[in-house]
N, C-alpha and C positions, 0 to 999 in steps of 0.2 A: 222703813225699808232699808234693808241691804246697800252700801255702798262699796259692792265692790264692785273693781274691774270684770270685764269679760275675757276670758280666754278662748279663744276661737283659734283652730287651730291652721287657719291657711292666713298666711302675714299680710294678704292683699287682701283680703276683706274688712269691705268697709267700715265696720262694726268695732272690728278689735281696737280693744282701747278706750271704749266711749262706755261712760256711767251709763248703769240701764236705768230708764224710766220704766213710768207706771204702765202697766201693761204687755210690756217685755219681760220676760219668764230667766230675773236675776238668780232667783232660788232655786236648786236644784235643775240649774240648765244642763241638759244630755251630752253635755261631749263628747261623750263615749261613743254618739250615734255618730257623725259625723269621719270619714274618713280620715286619716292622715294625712293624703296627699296630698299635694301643691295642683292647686286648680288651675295655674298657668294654661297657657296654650302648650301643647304638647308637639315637637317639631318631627318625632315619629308619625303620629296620627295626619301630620298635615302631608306629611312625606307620600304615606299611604294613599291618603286623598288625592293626591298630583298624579302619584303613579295612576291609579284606576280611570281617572279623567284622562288621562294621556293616553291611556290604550283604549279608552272609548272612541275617543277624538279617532285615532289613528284607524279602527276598525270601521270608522263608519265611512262610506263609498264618497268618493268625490262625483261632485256631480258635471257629466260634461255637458257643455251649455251648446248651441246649435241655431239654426236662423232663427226658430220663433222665442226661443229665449231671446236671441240679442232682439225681435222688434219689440216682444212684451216688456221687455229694461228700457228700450229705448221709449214707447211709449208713454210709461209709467213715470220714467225719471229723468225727461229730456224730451217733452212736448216741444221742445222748440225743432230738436230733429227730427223729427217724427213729421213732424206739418212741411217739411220739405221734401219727403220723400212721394214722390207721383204716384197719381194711379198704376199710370204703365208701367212704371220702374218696381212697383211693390210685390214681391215673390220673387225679383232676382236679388240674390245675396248681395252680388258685388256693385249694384247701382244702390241698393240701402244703406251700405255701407260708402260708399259716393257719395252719398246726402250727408252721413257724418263727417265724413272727409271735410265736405263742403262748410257745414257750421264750425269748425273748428279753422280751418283758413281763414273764414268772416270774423273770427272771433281773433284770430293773427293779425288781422290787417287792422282790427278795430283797435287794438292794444289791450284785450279785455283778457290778460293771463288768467284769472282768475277763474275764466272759462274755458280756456285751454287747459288748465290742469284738472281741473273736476272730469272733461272729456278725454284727457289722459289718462286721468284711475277710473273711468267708465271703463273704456279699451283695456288698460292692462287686465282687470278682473276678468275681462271676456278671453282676451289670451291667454291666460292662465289656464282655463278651463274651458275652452272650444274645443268642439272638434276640428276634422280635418278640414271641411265646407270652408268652416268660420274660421278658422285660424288662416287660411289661405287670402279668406275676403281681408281679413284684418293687415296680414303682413304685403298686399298687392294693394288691394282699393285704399287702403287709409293712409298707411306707414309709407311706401314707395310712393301713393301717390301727391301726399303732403309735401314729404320731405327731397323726393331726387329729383336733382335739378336746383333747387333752393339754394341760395345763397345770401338772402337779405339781411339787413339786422333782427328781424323781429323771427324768422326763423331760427337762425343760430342763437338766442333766445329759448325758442321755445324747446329746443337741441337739449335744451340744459333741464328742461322742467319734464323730461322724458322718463317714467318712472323706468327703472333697472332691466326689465323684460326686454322692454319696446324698445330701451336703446341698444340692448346687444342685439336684439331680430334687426334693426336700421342699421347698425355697423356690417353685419353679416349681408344684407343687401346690397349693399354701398359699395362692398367687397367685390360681389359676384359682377355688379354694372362695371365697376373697373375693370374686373379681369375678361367681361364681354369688349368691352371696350380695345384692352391690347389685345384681344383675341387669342389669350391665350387658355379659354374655356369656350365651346361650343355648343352650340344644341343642337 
C-alpha cells in the first residue's frame, strides 16, 4: 500500500495529514472533485440568515393580550392567583387583577422576593402587550394599588426589583398623586 499523505484541500479537515489505511481510497483519490473553498462558516451567509429572521420577527403581528389572556396566564402559571380570585369578583377585570395585587403584597410581607419578581415579569409581559382594559387594570388595580401610599422596607425593596416598564408607569403615577395632591392638576 501507498504511504502517502492526503491532500485535502480545506486546512480544517479532519483528515488532512493522516496516513490512509485500508479501505480509504489513497490511490487515485479525486481532488479534483472537491471544491476549493474554505468550508468555514461563512459571515456573509450568516449575515443574510439574521437579516431574513429579523424581518420575519418584525412582520409578524404583536399580539395584544386582554382579560381572558391575562386569567388563562394567570390560571395556567399562577394557580395560586387564580384560587383567590372569587366567584363574585370573576369577570371584573380590576378585582382579578386585585387578587394579584393581593398575592404579591402576601408574598411582600412574607419576604418571599422570589415571588415577587416572577409576579413582576408575569405583569410587565401583560403590560407590554394589553390592551387598553388591561393596561388600565394593571397600571390602577396592581401598580397604584400596591405601591401608593407605601413606605415600608420591604416595599422600597421591592421598588427596586420593578422591571423597567412598571417602574417608569409607577413614577408617572406617583407624579400625577403629587401634583393631585398640590392641586395643581385637576379632574
Amino acid at each position: 500500500m501507498n504511504q502517502q499523505k492526503l491532500a485535502m484541500p480545506n486546512a480544517l479537515f479532519p483528515f488532512n495529514g493522516v496516513t490512509p489505511t485500508q479501505g480509504f481510497p489513497a490511490q487515485n483519490f479525486p481532488t479534483q472533485d472537491f471544491p476549493t473553498q474554505d468550508f468555514r462558516f461563512n459571515f456573509n451567509v450568516f449575515s443574510a440568515m439574521r437579516q431574513a429572521l429579523r424581518s420575519r420577527v418584525q412582520a409578524m403581528p404583536i399580539t395584544i393580550m386582554g382579560r381572558a389572556d391575562f386569567i388563562h396566564h394567570v390560571t395556567l402559571h399562577m394557580p395560586e392567583v387564580s384560587s383567590r380570585i372569587e366567584e363574585d369578583d370573576f369577570g371584573v377585570l380590576h378585582l382579578e387583577m386585585g387578587a394579584m395585587k393581593l398575592a404579591t403584597r402576601d408574598a411582600l410581607i412574607r419576604y418571599e422576593f422570589h415571588t415577587v419578581r416572577r409576579h413582576f415579569s408575569f405583569i410587565a409581559y401583560l403590560f407590554e402587550h394589553a390592551d387598553n382594559a388591561l393596561y388600565d387594570a394593571i397600571l390602577v388595580s396592581y401598580l397604584e394599588g400596591l405601591f401608593i401610599g407605601e413606605a415600608s422596607p420591604e416595599y422600597e425593596n421591592a421598588r427596586s426589583l420593578l422591571p423597567k416598564n412598571l417602574a417608569e408607569a409607577l413614577k408617572k403615577a406617583e407624579l400625577r398623586y403629587t401634583l393631585l395632591d398640590l392641586q395643581i392638576i385637576k379632574y
